[in-house]
Every structure is written in structure tokens, then in C-alpha cells.
Biotite code that builds the C-alpha atoms (Angstrom):
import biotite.structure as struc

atoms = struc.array([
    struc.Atom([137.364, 33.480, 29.680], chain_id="A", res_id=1, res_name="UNK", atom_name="CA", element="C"),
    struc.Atom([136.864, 34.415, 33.474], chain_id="A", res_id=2, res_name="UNK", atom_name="CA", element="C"),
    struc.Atom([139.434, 35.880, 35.423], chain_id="A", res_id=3, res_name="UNK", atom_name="CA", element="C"),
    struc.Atom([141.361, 33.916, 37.833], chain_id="A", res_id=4, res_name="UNK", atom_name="CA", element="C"),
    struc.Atom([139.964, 36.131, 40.562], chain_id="A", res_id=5, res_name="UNK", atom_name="CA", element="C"),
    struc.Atom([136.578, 35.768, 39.463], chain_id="A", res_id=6, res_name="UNK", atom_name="CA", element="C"),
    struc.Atom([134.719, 32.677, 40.859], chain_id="A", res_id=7, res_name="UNK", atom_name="CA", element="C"),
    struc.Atom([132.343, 30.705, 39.069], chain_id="A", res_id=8, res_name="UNK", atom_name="CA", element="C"),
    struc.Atom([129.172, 29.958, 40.183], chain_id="A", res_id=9, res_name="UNK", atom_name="CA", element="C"),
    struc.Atom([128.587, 26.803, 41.796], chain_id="A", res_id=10, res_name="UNK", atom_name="CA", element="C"),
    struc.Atom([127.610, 23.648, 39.731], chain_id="A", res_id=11, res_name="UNK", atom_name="CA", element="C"),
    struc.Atom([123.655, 22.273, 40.953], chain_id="A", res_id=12, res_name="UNK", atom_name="CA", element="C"),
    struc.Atom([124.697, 19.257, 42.983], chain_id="A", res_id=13, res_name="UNK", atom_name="CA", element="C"),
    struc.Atom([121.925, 16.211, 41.607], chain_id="A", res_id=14, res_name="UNK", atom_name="CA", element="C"),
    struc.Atom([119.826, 15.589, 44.504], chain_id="A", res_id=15, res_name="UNK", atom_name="CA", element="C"),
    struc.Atom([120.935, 12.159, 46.638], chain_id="A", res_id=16, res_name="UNK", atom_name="CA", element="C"),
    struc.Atom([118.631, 9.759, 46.807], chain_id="A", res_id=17, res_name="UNK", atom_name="CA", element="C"),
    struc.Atom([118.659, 8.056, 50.394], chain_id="A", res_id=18, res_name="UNK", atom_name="CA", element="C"),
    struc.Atom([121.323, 10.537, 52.207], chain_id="A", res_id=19, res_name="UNK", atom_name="CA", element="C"),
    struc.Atom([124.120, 7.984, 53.319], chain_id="A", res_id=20, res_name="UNK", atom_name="CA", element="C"),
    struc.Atom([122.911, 8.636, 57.085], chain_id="A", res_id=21, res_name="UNK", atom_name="CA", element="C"),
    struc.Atom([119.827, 7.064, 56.807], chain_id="A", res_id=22, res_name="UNK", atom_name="CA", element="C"),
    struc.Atom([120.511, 3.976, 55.525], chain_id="A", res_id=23, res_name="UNK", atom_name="CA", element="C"),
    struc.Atom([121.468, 1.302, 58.309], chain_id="A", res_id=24, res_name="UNK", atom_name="CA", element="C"),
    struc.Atom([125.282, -0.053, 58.737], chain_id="A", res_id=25, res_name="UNK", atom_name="CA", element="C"),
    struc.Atom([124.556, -3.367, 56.601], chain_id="A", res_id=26, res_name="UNK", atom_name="CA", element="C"),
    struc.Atom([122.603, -1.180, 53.504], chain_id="A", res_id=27, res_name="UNK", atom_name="CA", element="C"),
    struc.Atom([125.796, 1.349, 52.997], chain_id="A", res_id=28, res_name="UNK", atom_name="CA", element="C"),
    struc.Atom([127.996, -1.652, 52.800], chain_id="A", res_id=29, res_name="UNK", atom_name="CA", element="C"),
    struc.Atom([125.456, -3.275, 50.290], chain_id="A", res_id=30, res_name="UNK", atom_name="CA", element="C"),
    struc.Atom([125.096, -0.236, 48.128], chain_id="A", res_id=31, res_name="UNK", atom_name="CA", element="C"),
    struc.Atom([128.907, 0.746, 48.319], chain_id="A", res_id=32, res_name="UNK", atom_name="CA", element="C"),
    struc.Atom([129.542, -2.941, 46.778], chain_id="A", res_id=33, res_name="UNK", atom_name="CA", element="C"),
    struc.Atom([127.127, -2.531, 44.039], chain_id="A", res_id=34, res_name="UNK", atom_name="CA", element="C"),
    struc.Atom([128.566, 1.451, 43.175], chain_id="A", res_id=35, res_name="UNK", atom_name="CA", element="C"),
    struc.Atom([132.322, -0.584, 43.641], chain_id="A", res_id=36, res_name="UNK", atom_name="CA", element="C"),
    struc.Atom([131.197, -2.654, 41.020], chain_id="A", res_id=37, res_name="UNK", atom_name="CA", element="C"),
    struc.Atom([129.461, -0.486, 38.730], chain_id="A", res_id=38, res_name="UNK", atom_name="CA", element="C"),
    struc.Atom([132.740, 1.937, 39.258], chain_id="A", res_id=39, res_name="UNK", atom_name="CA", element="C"),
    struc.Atom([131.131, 4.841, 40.908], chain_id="A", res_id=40, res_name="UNK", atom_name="CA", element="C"),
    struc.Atom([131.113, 6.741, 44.328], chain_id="A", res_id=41, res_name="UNK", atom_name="CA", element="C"),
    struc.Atom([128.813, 5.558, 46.767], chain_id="A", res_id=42, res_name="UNK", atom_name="CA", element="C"),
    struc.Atom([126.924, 8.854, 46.039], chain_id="A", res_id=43, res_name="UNK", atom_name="CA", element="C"),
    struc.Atom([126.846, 8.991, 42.541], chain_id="A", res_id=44, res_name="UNK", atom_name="CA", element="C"),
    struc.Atom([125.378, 5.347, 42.680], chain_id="A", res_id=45, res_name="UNK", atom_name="CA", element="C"),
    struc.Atom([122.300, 6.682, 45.419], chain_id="A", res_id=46, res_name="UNK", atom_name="CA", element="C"),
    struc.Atom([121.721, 9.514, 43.095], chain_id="A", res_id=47, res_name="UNK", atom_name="CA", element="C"),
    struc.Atom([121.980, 7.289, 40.157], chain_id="A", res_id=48, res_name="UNK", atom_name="CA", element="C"),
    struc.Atom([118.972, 4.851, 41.250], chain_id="A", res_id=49, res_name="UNK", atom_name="CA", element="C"),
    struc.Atom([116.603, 7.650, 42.913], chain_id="A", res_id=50, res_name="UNK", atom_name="CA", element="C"),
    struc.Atom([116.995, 9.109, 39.063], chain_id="A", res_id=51, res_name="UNK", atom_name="CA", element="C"),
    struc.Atom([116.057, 5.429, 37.783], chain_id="A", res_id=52, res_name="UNK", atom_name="CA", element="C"),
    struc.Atom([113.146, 4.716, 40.233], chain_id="A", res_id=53, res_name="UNK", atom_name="CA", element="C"),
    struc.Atom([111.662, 8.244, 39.588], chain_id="A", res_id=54, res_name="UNK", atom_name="CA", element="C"),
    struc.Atom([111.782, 8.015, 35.464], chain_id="A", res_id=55, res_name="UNK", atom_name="CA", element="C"),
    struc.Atom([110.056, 4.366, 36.318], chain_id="A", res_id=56, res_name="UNK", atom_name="CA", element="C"),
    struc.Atom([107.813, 6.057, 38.517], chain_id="A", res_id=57, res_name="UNK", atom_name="CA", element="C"),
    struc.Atom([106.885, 8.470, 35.664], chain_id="A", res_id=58, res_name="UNK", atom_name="CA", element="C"),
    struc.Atom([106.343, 5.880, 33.105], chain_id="A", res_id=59, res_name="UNK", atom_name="CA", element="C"),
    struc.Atom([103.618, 3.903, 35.325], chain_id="A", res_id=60, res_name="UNK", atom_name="CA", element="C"),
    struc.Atom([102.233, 7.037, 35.325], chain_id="A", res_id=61, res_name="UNK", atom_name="CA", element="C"),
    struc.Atom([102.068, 7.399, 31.767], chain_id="A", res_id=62, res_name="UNK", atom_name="CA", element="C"),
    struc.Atom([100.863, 3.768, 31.571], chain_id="A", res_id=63, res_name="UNK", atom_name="CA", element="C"),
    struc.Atom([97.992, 4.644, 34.005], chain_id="A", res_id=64, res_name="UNK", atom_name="CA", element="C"),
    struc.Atom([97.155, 7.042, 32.368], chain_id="A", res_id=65, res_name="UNK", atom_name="CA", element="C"),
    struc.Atom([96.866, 5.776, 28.770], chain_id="A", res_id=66, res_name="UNK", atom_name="CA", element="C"),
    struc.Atom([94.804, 3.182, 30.575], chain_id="A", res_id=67, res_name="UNK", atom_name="CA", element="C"),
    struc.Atom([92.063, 5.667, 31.603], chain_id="A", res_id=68, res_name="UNK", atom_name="CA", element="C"),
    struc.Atom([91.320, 6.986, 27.990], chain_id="A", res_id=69, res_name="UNK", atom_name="CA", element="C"),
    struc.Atom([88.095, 5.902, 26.830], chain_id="A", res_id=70, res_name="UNK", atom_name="CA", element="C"),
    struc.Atom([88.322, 3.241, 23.960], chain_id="A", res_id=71, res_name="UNK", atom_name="CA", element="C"),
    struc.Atom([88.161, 4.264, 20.547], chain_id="A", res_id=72, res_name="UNK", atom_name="CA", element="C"),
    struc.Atom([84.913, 3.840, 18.794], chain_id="A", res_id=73, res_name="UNK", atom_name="CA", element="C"),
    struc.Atom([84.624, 0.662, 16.694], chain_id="A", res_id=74, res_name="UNK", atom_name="CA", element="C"),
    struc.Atom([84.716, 1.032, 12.706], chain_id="A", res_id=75, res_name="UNK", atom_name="CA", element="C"),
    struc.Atom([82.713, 0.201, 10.348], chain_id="A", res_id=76, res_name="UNK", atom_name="CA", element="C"),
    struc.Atom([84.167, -3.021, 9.788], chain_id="A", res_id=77, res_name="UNK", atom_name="CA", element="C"),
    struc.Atom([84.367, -3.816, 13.830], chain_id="A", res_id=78, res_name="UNK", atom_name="CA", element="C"),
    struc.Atom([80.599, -3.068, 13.932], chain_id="A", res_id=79, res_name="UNK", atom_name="CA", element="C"),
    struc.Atom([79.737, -5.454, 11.557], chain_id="A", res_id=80, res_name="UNK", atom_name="CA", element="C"),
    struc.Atom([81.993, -8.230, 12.496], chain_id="A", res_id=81, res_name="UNK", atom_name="CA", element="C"),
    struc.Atom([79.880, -7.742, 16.369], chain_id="A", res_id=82, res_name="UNK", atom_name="CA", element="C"),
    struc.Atom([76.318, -7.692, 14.561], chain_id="A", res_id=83, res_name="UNK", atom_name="CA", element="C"),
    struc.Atom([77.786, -11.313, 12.937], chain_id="A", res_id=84, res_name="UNK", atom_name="CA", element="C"),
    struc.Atom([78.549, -12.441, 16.363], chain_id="A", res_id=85, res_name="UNK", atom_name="CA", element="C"),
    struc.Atom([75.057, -11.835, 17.453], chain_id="A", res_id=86, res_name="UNK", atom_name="CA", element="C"),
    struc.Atom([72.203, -14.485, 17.611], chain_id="A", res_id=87, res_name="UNK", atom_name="CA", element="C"),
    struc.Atom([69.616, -13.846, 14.425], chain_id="A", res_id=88, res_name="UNK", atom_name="CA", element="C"),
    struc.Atom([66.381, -12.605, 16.416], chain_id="A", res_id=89, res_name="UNK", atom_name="CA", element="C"),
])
């Protein structure tokens, strides 16, 4: 255990999301109601969403990404089934 003298390093503070000064008068008292209601600190709910929208933002990502890959290549099976499909020459 530490000694009561010694201090402890200081805990990381989670980065806010919209610092509380730059949202307008009408916003805070939007976003306090919905932290009220979700029982957490106007900060903790900021830091909260930012966290949410950035693990969304991340996932698009993924998703756009996945959608870049080059198709696999048809089996044998698919191959046939699009010769079938084809008008007899």
C-alpha cells in the first residue's frame, strides 16, 4: 500500500466531447436533461456520446471498407449456373 504522504498519480480524465462552453445556452439545458435522465453528470453524458459517435464512426469505416474488397471468385457450381443463364449460340 502507498503511504499517506505519497500521492498517487493522477487518473487520465476521458476526453469531453463538446466542452460545455461551446455549446449554446438552449443545447446545455438539452443535454443536461437527457444526462438527468440517464442519471449522469452533464460531463460524463458529453463524454459518453463523443465515445458512441466515434465507435459508430469506426464501424462505417469497417463497413467501407469490407465494401472495397474485390468479390470472391465464383465456384464451380456459380460458373455453371451463369453458363445456364446464357443464350445457346
Amino acid at each position: 500500500m502507498a503511504k499517506p504522504s505519497e500521492k498517487s498519480p493522477p487518473r487520465p480524465q476521458p476526453a469531453k466531447a463538446t466542452p460545455p462552453a461551446a455549446l449554446t445556452e438552449g443545447q446545455r439545458a438539452y443535454e443536461a436533461k437527457r444526462a438527468a435522465k440517464a442519471g449522469m453528470s452533464l460531463d460524463k453524458w458529453l463524454a459518453e456520446k463523443e465515445r458512441l459517435r466515434r465507435a459508430e464512426e469506426a464501424a462505417a469505416a469497417r463497413l467501407a471498407e469490407a465494401e472495397k474488397k474485390e468479390p470472391e471468385k465464383k465456384g464451380w457450381f456459380g460458373r455453371i449456373l451463369d453458363r445456364a443463364h446464357k443464350p445457346l449460340k
